[in-house]
N, C-alpha and C positions, 0 to 999 in steps of 0.2 A: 525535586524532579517529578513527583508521583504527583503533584497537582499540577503543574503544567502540562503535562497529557492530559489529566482530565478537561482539564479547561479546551485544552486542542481538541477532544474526542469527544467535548459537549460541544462544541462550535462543527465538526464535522460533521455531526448531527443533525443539528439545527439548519444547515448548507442542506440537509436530501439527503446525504449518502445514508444506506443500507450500514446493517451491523456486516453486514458480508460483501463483499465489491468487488468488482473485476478487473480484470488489466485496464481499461478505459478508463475506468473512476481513480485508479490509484495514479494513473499517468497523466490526469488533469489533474489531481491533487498535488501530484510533486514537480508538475514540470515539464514530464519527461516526453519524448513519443511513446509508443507500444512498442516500435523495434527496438528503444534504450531499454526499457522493461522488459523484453526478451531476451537482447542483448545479457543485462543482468544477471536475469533466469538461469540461462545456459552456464554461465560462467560460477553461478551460486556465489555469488556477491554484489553487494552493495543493493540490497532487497531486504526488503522486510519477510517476518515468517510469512509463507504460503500453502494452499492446498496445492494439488491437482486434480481433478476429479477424472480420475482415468488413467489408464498406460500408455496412448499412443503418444508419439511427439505433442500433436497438437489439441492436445486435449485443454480444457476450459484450467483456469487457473483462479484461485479465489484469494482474497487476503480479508484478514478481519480487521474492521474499521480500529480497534486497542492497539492492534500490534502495528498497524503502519502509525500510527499518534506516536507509541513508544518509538518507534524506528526516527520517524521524524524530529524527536526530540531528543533522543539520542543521539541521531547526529547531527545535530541542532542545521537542520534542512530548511532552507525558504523557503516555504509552499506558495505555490502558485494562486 
């Protein structure tokens, strides 16, 4: 399993993404809208680990490119 991430986390790489990625980047990687990825959020499932960088509702939300590759392959996810 631990080289299949990597191999996923060297290909999202190589694709542009950032070590660190926004709701925008993780929601063309998996798929999703931004409302399903908030959707998500709120509910605290079915999301890979995240930051928030802040307290208010809408504060900026971050994921690191490892843990959505791990998420994704974990939950053996079609990427877009």
């Amino acid at each position: 399993m631990k080289e299949k991430i990597e191999i996923l986390y060297k290909d999202l790489l190589d694709q542009g993404y950032d070590i660190l990625i926004n709701k925008d980047d993780y929601s063309s990687i998996v798929g999703l809208s931004t409302s399903a990825v908030d959707h998500n959020i709120s509910k605290g499932c079915g999301i890979p680990n995240y930051s928030k960088l802040g307290t208010k509702k809408n504060s900026p939300v971050r994921f690191y490119l490892r843990d959505v590759a791990e998420y994704i392959i974990a939950q053996q996810i079609e990427i877009a």
